[in-house]
N, C-alpha and C positions, 0 to 999 in steps of 0.2 A: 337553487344553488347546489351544486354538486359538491358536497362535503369534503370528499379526498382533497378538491384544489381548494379550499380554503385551509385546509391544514399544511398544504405546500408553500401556501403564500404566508401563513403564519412562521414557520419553521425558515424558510427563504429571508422573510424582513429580519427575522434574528439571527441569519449568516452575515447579513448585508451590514447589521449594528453591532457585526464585530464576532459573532457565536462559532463555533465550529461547528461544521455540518451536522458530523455524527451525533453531537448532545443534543443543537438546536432539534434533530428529526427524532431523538429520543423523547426528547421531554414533549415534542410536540402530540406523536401517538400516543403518549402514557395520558395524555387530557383526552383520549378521542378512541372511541367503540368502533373500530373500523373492521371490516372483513379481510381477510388474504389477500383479496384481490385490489380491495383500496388500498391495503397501506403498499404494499407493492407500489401502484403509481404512484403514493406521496412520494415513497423511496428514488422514484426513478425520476419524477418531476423535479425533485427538490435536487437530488446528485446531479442531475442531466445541467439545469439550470443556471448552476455554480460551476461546474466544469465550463459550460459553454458560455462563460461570460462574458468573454471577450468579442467573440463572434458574436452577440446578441445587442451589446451597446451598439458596435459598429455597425450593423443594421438600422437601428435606431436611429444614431447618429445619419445614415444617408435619408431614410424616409422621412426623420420629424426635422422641422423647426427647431426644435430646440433639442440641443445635443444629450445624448443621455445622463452624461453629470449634471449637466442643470434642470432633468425632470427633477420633482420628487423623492423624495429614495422610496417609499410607498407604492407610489404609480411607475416606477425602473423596476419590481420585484413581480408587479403584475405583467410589464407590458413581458419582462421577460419569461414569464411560466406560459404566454399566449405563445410567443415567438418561439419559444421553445417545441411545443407540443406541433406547431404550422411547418417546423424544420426536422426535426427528426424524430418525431413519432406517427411512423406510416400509420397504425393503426386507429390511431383517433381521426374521426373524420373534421374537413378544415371549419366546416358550420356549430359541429361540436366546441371546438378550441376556440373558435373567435366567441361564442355566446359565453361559454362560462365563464372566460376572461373580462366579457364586458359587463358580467353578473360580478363579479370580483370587484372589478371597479366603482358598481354601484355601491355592494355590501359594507366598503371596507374605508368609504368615506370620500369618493370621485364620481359622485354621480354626474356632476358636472361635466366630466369629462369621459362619458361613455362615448360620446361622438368620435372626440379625439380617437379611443382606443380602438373603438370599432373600426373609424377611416384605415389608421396604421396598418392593423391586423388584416384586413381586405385589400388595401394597396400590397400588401406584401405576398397574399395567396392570387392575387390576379398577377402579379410581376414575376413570380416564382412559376406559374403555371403558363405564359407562356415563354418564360427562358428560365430553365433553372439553376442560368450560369449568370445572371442578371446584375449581383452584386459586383462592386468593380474595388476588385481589390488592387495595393500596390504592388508595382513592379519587381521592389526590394525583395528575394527571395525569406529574408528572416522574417518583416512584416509582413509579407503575404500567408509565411508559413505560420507565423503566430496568432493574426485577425482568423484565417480559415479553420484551424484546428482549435486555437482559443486558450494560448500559453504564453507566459510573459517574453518577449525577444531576448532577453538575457537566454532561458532554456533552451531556447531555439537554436542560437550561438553555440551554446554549449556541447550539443547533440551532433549539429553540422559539423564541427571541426572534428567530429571521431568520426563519423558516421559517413556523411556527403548527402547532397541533395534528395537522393530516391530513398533511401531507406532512413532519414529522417522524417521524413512525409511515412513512411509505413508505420514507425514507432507514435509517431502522433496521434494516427488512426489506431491502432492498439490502444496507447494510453485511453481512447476518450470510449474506449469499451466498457460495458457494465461487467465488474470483475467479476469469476467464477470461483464457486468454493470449493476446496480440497481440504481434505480429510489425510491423519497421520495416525493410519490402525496400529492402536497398543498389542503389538506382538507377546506380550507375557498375559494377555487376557484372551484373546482370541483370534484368528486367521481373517486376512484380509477377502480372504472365499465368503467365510460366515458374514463380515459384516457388508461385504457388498448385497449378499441374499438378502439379509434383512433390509438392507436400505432398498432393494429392487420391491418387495415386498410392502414397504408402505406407500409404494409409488412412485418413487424418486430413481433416476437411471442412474448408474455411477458406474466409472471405467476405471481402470488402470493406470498407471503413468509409468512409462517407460524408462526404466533404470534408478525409480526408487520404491525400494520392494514393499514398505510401507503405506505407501499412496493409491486416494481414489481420489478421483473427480468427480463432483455430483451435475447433473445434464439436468437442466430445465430449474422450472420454479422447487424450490423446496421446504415453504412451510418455515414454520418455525423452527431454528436447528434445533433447539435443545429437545422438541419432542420426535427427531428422530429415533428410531429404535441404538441403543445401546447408548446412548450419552452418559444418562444414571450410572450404569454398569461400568462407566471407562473405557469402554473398548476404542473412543478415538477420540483425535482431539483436531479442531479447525487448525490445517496450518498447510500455508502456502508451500507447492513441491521448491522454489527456489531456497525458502529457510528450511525444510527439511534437508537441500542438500548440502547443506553448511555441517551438519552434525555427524553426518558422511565422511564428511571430508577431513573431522576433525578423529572419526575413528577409535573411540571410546572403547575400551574393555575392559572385563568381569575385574573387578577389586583394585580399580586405578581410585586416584586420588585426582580431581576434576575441578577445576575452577572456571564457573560460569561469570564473567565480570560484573556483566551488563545483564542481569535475569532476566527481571521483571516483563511482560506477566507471566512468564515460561515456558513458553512452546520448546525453547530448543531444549531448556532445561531439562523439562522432563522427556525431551527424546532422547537425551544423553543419557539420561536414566535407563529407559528401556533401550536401548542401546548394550548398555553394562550388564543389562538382566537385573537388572535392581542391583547389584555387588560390586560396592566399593563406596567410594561418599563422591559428592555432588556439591561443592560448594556455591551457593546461590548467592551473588552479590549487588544491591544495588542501593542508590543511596533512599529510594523513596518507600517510608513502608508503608504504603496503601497500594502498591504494586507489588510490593512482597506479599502482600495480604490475598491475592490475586492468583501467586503463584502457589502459594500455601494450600490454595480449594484447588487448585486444576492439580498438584500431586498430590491429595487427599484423592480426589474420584479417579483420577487413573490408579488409584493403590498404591505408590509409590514411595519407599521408604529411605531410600539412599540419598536423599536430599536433606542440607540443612542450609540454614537461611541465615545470612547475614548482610545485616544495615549498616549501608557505608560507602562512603566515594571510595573507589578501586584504587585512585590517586593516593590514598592515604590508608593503604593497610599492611604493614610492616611484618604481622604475623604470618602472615600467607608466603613471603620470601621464600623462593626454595623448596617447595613444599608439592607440589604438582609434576603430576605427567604429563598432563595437558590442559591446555587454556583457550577456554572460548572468548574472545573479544566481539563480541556483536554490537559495536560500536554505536554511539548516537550520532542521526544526521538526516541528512535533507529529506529523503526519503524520495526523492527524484525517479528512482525506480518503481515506487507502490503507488504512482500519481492518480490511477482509477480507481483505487481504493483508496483515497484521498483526496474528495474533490477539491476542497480549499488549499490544499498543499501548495499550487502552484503561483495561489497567489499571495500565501505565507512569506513563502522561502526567499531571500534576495540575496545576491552577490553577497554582501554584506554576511548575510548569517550564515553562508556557505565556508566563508574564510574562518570564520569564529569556531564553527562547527571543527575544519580542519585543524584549531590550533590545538581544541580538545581532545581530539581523536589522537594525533601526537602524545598528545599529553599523556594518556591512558597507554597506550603502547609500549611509551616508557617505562612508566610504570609495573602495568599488569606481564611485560615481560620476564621482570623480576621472581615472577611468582612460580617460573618453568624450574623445572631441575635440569642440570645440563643430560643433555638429552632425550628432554622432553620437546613438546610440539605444543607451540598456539595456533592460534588459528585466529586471524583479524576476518572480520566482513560487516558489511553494510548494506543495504537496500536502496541504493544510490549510484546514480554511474555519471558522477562529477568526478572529473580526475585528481581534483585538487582534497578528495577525500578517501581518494582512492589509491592512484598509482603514485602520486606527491609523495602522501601518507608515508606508503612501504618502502620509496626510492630511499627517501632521507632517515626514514629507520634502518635501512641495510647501511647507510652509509656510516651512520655513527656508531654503530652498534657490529664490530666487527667479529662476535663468535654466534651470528645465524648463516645460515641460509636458506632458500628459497626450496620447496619440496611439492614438484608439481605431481600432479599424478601421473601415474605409468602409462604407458602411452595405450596398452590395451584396456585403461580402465572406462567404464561407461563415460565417466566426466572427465574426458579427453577434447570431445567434443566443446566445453566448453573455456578448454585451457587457451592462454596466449603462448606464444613463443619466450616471455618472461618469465610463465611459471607460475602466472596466479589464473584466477577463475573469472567470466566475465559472464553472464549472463544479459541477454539481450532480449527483451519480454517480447517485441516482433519476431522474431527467429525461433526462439525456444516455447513458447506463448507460457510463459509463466512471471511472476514477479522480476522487474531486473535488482540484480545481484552482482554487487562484488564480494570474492572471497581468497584470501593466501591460507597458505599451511606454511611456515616459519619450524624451521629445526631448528637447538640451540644447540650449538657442536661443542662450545665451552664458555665460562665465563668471561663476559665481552670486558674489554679492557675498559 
């Protein structure tokens, strides 16, 4: 039995009884001595699996007898880490995938049904091999685009109606990529030169990103982040280039007065920090403090002093009125944009909690508005590209709220590229290949009536 997939199929039954990926595959590795190179596959078997859910019953459902909700939910977790491996993992051979799968079923209390698993697993690499277009999906372009790529038809909707046929199919294929990590070099500790050398140095290739002076991308496998070189030290912090250019855009300098809403765990936080050069204050606000606790260790090791932290719905803090030059609103929400970093997101999220997401999102607007000095600048964003938490959002706050306006960037600045003709920022993770992103810049010209 080959250990990595039985830690996949453990970690996977605990997504399927409800787990979020990330804890189920945490607590799964913390029981299990594995090497680099195993936990890697659990990682990729277990994320792969859950992403491609949809497209893996519907398989099911055409090869078995019995539909994939009426297997098991046991033997659905196995048959799915087989099919998974026989469908998009070139590199494991199909004699490989089909035996450990059918050692899985043995191990885990189907011995009974290694026939079943094996026929399955075998009809589908003989069917696959000689047509690799075999499956017969529907004609309906939203459920065709949903069973193929493996997203609930709601998303699909969603996407199409901005997007259109071809470049909703590219975004799909992006989403179901295994995300890449980037890096946000603390400029008050050390040069982005230095810490590419030392990451080149332990082995790991890292590049550039083009118009944020901050950023490296790390190329290939990389180990465990934290024993990268410079972690201890501070010199960088994990964060995607799409939220690092939020904090860009919101434009932070030496000895402002800074209202973070939405902190927790702090990336943008402490980039508005190093931003300012440590000078001025940093007000860190959120209402959960075990995520404040979070942000507290990540500006302790980047050295970071211009930060203080305070617990509390943004909704309800009266003190803050008036008080700022600028406001970060980094909003809560679907998270539609981070879905690869996210396997289970997609089948979290429903219309339903999109609308509720959008009433809060207003809600806080309202509110954290208040906290600008006239003349000052927020900044709203989310990792989401639902309009109804997006351009809804901004429409119906310009409308009520008549001493803003809309403050897009100058037309020769590098995030031009991602402005609309409205004025705010859009970021499209196929086009730009980075997390998608909504972001405004909000001026307050005077006290809104």
């Amino acid at each position: 039995m080959t250990n990595s997939r039985q830690i996949a199929f453990i970690a996977l039954r605990d997504v399927h009884k409800g787990a979020y990926t990330d804890v189920a595959l945490d607590r799964a590795l913390q029981k299990a001595n594995l090497s680099d190179i195993d936990r890697r596959l659990v990682t990729e078997l277990l994320y792969g699996s859950v992403r491609r859910q949809r497209t893996l019953d519907f398989i099911i459902d055409q090869l078995a007898k019995k539909k994939s909700h009426q297997q098991p939910t046991e033997l659905r977790s196995i048959l799915h880490l087989g099919l998974y491996q026989l469908r998009y993992q070139e590199r494991i051979p199909a004699s490989a995938a089909v035996n450990t799968t059918v050692e899985l079923a043995k191990d885990n209390g189907f011995a009974g049904l290694t026939g079943f698993v094996n026929g399955l697993l075998r009809q589908y690499t003989r069917l696959a091999e000689a047509s690799p277009d075999f499956l017969e999906f529907p004609e309906n372009p939203v459920e065709r685009l949903g069973i193929l790529h493996s997203f609930p038809d709601w998303i699909i909707k969603v996407w199409l109606e901005q997007l259109g046929l071809t470049e909703t199919e590219k975004l799909c294929e992006w989403m179901n990529q295994t995300p890449t990590i980037d890096l946000r070099v603390n400029p008050l500790r050390v040069s982005v030169a230095e810490v590419e050398t030392a990451i080149k140095s332990a082995g790991v290739l890292a590049r550039p990103i083009p118009h944020l002076p901050q950023a490296l991308r790390l190329i290939g496998n990389t180990g465990s982040i934290q024993k990268l070189p410079g972690f201890s030290q501070g010199w960088w912090f994990v964060q995607d280039a799409s939220a690092q250019l939020v904090s860009h855009l919101l434009d932070p300098q030496p000895g402002e007065v800074i209202i973070d809403a939405c902190a927790a765990p702090g990336g943008k936080t402490t980039h508005i920090a190093e931003l300012m050069k440590d000078e001025g204050k940093v007000w860190a606000g959120d209402r959960t403090a075990s995520r404040l606790r979070k942000l507290k260790e990540n500006a302790q090791r980047l050295n970071l002093h211009s930060i203080e932290i305070c617990t509390g719905d943004s909704r309800n803090l009266p003190q803050f009125y008036n008080v700022a030059d600028r406001v970060l609103l980094d909003a809560p929400c679907s998270g539609l944009g981070t879905l690869h970093r996210h396997a289970d997101a997609r089948w979290r999220q429903t219309p339903e909690s999109v609308q509720e997401l959008s009433k809060l999102q207003q809600e806080l607007l309202s509110h954290t508005s208040k906290f600008v000095k006239v003349g000052g600048v927020l900044v709203y964003a989310t990792c989401t590209l639902h309009p109804a938490e997006n351009e809804e959002v901004i429409t119906e706050f310009m409308a009520e709220n008549s001493g803003w306006q809309i403050e897009p960037p100058s037309p020769d600045s590098p995030y031009s590229d991602y402005t609309t003709p409205q004025g705010w920022l859009k970021v499209w993770p196929h086009n730009q290949d980075m997390d998608g992103f909504f972001m405004v810049r909000l001026r307050k010209t005077n006290v809104s009536e």
